[in-house]
Backbone as ProteinMPNN parsed JSONL, in Angstrom:
{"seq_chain_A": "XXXXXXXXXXXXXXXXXXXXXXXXXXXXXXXXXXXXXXXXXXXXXXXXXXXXXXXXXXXXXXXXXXXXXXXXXXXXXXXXXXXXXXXXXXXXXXXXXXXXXXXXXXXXXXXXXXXXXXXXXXXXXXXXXXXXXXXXXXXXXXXXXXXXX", "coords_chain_A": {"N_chain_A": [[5.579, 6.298, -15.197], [3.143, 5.816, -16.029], [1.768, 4.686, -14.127], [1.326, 6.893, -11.949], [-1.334, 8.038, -13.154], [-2.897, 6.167, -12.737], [-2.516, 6.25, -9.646], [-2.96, 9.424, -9.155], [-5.849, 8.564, -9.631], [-6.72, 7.545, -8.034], [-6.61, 8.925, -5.669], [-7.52, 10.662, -5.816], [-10.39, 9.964, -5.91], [-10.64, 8.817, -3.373], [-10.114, 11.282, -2.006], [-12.318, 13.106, -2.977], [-14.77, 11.133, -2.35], [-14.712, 10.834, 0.409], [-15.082, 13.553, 1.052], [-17.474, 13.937, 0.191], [-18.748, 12.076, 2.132], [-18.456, 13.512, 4.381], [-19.69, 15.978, 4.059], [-22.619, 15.2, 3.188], [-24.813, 15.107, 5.953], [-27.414, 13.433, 6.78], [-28.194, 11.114, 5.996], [-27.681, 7.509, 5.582], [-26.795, 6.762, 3.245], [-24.174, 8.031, 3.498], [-22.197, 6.23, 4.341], [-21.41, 4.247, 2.587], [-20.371, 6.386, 1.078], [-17.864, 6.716, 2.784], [-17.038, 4.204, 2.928], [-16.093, 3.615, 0.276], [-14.207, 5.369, 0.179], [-12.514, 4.691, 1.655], [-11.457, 1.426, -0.314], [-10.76, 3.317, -2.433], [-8.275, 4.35, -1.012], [-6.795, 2.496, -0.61], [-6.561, 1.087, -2.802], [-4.881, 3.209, -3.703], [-3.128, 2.839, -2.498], [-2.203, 0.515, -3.226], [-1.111, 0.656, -5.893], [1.239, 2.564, -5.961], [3.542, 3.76, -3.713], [3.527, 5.651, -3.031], [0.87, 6.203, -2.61], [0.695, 6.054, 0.485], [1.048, 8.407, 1.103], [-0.667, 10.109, 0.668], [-2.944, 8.464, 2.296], [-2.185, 8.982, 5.158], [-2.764, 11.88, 5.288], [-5.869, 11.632, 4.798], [-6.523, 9.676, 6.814], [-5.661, 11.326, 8.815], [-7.177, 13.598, 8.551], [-9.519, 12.945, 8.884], [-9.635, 11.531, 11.513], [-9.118, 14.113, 12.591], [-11.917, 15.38, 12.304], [-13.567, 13.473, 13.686], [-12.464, 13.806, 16.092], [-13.722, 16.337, 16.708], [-16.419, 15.735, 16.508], [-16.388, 13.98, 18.952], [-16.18, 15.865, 21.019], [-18.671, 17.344, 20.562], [-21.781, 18.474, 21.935], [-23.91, 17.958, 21.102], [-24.809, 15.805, 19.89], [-25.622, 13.045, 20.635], [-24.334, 9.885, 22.779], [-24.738, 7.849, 21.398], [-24.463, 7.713, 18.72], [-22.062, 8.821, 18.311], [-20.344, 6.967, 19.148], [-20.985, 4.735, 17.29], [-20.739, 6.445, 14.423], [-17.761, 6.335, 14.908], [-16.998, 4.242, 15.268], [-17.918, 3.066, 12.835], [-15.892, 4.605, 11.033], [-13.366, 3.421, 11.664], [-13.665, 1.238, 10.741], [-13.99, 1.619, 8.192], [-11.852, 2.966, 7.353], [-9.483, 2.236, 8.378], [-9.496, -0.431, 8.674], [-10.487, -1.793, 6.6], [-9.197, -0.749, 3.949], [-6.765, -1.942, 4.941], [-7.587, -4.991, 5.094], [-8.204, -5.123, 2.253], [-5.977, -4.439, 0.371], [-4.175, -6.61, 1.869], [-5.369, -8.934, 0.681], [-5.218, -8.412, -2.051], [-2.606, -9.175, -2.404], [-2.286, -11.784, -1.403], [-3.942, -12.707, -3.742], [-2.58, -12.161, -5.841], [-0.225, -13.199, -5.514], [-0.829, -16.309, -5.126], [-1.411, -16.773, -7.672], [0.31, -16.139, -9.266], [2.877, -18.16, -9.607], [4.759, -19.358, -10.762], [7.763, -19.011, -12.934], [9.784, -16.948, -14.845], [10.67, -14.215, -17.105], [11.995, -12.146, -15.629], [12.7, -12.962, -12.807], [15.543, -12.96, -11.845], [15.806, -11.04, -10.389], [14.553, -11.297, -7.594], [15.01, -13.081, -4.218], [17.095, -15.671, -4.133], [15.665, -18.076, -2.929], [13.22, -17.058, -2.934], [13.023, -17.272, -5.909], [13.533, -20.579, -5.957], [11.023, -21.773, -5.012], [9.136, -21.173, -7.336], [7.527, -22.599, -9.763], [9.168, -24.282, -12.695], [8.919, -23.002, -16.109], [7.968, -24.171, -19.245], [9.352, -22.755, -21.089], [11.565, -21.342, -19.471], [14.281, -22.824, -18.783], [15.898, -24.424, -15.982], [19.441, -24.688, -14.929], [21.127, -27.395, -12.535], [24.213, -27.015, -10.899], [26.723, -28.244, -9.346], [28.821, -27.626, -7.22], [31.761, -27.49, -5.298], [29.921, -28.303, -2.823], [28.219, -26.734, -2.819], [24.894, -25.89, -4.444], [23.773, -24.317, -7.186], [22.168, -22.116, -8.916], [21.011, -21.878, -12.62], [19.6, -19.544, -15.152]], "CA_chain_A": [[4.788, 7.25, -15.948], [1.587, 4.858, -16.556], [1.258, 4.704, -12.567], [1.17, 8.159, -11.631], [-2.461, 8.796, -13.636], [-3.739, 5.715, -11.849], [-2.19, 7.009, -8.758], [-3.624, 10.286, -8.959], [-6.994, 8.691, -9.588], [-7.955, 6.833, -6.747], [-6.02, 9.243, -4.472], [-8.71, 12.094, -5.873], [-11.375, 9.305, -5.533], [-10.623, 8.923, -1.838], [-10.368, 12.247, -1.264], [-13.647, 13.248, -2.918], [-15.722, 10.273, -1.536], [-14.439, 11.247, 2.024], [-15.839, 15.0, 1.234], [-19.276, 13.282, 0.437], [-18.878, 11.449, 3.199], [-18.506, 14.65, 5.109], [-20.696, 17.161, 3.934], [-23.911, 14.541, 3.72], [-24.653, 14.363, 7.421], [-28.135, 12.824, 7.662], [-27.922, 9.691, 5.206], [-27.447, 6.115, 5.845], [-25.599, 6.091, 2.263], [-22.902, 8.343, 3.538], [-21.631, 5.791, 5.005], [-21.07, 4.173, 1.412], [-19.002, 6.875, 0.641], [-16.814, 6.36, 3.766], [-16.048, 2.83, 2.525], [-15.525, 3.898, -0.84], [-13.034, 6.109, 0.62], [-11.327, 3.442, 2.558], [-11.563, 1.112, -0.331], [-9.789, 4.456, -3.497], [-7.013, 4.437, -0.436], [-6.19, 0.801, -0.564], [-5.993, 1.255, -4.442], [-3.72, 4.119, -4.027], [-1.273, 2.243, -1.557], [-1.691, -0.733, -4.363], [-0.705, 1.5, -7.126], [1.962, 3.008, -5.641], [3.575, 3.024, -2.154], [3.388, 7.14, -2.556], [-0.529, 6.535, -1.996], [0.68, 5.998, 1.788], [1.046, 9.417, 1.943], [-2.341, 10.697, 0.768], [-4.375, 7.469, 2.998], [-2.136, 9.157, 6.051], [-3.653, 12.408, 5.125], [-7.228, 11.476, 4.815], [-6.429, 9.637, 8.129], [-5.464, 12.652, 9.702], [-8.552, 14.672, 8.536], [-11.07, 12.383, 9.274], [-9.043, 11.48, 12.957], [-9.802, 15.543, 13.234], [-13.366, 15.151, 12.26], [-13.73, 12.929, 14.985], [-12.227, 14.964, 17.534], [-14.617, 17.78, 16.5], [-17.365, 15.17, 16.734], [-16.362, 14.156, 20.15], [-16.293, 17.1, 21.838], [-19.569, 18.246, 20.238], [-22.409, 18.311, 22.657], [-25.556, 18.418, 20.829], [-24.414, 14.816, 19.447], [-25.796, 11.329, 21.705], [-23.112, 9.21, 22.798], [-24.213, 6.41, 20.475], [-24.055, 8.31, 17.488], [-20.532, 9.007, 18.407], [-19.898, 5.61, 19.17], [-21.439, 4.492, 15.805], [-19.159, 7.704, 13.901], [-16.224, 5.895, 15.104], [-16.983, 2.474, 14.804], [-17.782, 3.279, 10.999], [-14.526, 5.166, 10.791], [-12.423, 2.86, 12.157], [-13.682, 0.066, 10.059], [-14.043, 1.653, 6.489], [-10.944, 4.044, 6.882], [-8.687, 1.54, 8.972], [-9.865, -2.374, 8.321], [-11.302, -2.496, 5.121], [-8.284, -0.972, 3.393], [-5.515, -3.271, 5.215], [-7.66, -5.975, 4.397], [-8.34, -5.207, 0.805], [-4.015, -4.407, 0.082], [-3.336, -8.029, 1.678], [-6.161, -9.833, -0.178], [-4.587, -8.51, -3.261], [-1.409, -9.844, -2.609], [-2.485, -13.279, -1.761], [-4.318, -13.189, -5.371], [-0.863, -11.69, -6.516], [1.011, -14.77, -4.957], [-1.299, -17.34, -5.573], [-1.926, -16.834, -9.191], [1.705, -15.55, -10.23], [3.655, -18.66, -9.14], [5.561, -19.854, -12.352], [8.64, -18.471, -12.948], [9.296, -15.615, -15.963], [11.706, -13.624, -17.418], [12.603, -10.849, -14.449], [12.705, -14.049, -11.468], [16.298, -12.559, -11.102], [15.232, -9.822, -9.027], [14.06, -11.827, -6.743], [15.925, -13.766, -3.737], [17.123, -17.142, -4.476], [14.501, -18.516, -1.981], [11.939, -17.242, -3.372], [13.27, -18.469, -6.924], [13.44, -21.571, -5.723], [9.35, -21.986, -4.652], [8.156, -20.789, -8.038], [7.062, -23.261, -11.009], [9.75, -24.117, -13.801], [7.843, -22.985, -17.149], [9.128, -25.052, -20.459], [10.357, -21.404, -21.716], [12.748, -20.735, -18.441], [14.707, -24.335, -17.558], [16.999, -24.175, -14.762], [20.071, -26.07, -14.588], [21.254, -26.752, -11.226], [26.049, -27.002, -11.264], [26.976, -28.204, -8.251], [30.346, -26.656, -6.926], [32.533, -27.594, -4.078], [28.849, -28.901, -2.298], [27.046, -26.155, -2.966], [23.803, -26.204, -5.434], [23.819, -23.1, -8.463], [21.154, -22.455, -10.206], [21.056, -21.102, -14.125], [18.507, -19.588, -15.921]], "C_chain_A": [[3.327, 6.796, -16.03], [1.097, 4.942, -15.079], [0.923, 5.609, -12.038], [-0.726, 8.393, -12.369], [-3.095, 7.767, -12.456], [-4.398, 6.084, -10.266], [-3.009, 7.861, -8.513], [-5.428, 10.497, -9.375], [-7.923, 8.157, -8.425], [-7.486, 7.728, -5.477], [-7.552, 10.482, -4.611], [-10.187, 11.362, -5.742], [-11.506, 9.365, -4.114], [-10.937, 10.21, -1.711], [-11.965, 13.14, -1.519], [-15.06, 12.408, -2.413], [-15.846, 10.725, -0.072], [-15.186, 12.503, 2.284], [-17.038, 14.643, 1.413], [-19.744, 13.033, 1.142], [-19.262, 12.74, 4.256], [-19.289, 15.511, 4.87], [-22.412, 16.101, 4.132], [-23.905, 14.199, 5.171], [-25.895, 13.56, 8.146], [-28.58, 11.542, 6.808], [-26.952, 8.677, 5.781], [-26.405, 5.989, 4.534], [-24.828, 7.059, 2.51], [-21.858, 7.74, 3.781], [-20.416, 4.476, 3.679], [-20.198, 4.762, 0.546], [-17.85, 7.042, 1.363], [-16.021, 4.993, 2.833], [-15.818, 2.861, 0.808], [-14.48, 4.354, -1.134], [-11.2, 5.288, 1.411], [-10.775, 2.516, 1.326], [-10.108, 1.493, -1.73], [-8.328, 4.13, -2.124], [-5.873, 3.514, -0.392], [-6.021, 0.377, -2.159], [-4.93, 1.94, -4.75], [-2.429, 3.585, -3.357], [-1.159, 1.011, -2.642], [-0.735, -0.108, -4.986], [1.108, 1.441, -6.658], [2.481, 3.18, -3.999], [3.732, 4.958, -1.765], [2.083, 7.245, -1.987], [-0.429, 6.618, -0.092], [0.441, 7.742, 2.333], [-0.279, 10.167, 2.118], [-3.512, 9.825, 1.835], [-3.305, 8.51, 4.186], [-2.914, 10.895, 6.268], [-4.991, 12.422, 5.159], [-7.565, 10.789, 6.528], [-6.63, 10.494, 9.098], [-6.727, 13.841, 9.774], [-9.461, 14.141, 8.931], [-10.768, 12.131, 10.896], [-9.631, 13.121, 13.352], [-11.363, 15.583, 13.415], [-14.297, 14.528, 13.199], [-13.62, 13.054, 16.0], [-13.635, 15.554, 18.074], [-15.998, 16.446, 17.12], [-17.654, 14.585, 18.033], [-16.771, 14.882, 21.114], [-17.978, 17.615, 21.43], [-21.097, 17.511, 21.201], [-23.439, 18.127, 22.568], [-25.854, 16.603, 19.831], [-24.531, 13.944, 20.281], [-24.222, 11.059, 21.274], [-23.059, 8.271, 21.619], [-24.306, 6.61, 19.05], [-22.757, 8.376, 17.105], [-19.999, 7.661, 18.27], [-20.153, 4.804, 17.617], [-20.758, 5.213, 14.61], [-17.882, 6.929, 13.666], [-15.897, 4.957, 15.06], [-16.807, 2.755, 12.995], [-16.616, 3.543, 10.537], [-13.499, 4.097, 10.687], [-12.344, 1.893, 10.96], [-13.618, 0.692, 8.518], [-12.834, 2.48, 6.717], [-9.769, 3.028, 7.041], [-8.569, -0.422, 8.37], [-9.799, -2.539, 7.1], [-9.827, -2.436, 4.248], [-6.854, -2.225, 3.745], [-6.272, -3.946, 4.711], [-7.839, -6.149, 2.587], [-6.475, -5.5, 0.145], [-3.669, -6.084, 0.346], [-4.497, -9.019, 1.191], [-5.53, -9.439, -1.51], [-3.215, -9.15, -3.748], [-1.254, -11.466, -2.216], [-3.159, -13.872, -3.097], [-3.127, -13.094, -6.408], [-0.462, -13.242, -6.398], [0.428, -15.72, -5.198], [-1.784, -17.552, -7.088], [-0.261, -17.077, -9.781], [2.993, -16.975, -9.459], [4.734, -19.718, -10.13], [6.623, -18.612, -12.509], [8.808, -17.306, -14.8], [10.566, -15.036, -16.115], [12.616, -12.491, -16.709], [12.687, -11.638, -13.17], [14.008, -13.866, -11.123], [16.711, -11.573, -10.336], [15.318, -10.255, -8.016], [15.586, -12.489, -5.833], [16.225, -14.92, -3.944], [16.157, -18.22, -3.806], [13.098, -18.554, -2.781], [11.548, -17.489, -4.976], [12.928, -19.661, -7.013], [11.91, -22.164, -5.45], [8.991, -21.574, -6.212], [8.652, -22.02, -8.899], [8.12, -22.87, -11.798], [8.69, -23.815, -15.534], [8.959, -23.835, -18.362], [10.035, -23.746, -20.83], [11.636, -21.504, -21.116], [13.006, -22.256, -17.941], [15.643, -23.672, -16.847], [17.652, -25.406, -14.586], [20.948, -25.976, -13.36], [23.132, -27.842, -11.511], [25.907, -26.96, -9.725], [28.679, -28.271, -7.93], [30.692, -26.632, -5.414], [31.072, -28.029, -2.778], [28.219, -27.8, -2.15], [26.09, -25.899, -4.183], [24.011, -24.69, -6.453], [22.733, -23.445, -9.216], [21.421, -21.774, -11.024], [20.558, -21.743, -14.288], [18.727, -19.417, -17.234]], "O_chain_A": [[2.428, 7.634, -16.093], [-0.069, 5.301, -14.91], [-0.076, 5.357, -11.363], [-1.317, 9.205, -11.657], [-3.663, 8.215, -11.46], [-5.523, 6.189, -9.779], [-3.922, 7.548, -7.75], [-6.118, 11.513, -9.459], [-9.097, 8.244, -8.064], [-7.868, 7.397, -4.355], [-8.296, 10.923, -3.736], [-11.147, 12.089, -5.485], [-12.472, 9.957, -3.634], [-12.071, 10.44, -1.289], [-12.618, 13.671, -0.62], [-16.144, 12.935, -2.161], [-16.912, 10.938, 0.505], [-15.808, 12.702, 3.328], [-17.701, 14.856, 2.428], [-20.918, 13.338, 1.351], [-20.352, 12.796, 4.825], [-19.73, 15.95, 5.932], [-23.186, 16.299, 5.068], [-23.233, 13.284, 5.646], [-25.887, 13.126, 9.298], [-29.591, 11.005, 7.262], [-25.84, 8.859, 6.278], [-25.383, 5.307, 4.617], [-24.408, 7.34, 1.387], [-20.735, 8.218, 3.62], [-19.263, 4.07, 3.824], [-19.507, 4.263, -0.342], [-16.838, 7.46, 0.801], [-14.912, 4.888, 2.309], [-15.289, 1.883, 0.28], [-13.795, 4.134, -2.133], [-9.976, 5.314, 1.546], [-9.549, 2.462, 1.426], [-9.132, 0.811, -2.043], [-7.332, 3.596, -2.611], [-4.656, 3.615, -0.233], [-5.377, -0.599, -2.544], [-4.133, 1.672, -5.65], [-1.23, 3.785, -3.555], [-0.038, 0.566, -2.888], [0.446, -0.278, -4.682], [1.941, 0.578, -6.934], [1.765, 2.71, -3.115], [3.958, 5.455, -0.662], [1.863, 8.057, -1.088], [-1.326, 7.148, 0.563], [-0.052, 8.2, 3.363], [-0.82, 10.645, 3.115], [-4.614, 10.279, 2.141], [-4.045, 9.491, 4.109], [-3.552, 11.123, 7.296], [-5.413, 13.461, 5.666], [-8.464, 11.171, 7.277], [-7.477, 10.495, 9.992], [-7.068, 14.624, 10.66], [-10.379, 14.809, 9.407], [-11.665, 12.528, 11.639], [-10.445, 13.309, 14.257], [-11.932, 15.783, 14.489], [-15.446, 14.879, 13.468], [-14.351, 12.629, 16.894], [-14.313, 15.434, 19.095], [-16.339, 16.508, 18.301], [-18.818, 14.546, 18.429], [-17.617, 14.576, 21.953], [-18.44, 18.403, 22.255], [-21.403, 16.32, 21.15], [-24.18, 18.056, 23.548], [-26.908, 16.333, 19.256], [-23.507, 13.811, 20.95], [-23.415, 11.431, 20.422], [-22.067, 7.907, 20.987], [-24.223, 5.667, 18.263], [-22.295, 8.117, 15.994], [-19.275, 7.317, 17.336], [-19.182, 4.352, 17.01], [-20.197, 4.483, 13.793], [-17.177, 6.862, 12.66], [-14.744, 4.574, 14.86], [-15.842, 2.647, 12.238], [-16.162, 2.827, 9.645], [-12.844, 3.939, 9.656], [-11.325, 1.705, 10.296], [-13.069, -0.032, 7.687], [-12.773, 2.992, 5.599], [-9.045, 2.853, 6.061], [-7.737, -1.183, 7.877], [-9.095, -3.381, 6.542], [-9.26, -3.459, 3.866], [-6.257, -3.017, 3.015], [-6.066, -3.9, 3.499], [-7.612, -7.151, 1.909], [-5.991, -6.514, -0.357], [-3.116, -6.791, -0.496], [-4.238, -10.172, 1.536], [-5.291, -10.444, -2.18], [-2.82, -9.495, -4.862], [-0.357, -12.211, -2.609], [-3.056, -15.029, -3.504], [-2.864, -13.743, -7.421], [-0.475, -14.155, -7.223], [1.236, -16.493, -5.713], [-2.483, -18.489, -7.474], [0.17, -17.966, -10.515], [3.943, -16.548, -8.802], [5.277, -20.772, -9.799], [6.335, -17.445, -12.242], [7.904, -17.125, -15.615], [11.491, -15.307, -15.35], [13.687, -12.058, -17.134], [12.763, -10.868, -12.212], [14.239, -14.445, -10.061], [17.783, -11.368, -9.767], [16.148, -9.755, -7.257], [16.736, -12.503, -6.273], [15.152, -15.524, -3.956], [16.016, -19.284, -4.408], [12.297, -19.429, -3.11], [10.428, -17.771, -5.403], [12.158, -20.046, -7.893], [11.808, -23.321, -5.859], [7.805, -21.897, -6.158], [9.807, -22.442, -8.863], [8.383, -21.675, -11.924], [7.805, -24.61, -15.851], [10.175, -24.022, -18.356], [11.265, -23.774, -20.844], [12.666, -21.689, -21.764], [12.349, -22.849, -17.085], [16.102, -22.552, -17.07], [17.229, -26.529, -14.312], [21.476, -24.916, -13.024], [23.249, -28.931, -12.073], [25.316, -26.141, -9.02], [29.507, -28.988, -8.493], [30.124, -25.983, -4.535], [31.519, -27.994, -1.632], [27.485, -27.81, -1.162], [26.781, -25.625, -5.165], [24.778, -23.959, -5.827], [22.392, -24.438, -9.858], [22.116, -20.818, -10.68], [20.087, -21.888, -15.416], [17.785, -19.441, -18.026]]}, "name": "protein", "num_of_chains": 1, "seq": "XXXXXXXXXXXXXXXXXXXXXXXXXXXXXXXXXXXXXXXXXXXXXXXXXXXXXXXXXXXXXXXXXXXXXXXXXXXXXXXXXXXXXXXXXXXXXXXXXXXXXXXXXXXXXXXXXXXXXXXXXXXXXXXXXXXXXXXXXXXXXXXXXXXXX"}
């Protein structure tokens, strides 16, 4: 319930930055709202793993946009080339890299163990920090190790 507003704020961020992006066509800071666009998309796939569907959407429109911009004749090559470089990198790059920089701050911060660590696989139990709260006692049974929390 709490995720869904977030959700539906960076998904309407993306998608209005991307318009900006699109309708300004002779500014250097449009390009600002490209990677702003890239940046709401990689918030919305944080959030939620529904944002995938709106970044493949915005994908898909701006992939058209680029078509159109292709084909269009009254447009230098290295404009085009420059178009699509930009694209690539604020729609494509920036977000992957932003999503797995968050999850190495995720994983490297959150490595102490907690009250829901039986979710998890016993593996990756096993790697996290005992806290004084949560001991673990380890019953060993016919030669194999048990842990209890």
């Amino acid at each position: 319930m709490l995720l869904e507003s977030l959700l539906i704020f960076f998904v309407l961020l993306a998608v209005f930055s991307y318009l900006r992006f699109h309708n300004d066509s002779h500014s250097w800071f449009r390009y600002c709202w490209l990677l702003l666009s890239g940046a709401s998309c990689a918030a919305a796939v944080g959030v939620k793993y529904m944002g995938v569907f709106s970044y493949l959407m915005l994908v898909g429109v701006a992939s058209l946009h680029t078509w159109n911009l292709i084909g269009d004749r009254t447009v230098s090559h290295l404009s085009v080339c420059v178009q699509c470089v930009c694209r690539v990198v604020c729609l494509l790059v920036v977000p992957v890299l932003l999503y797995v920089f968050w999850f190495y701050v995720h994983l490297t911060l959150l490595h102490r163990s907690g009250p829901h660590d039986q979710l998890m696989s016993s593996s990756f139990q096993a790697s996290l920090e005992v806290t004084h709260t949560h001991t673990r006692t380890h019953i060993q049974v016919r030669g194999h190790t048990l842990t209890r929390w």
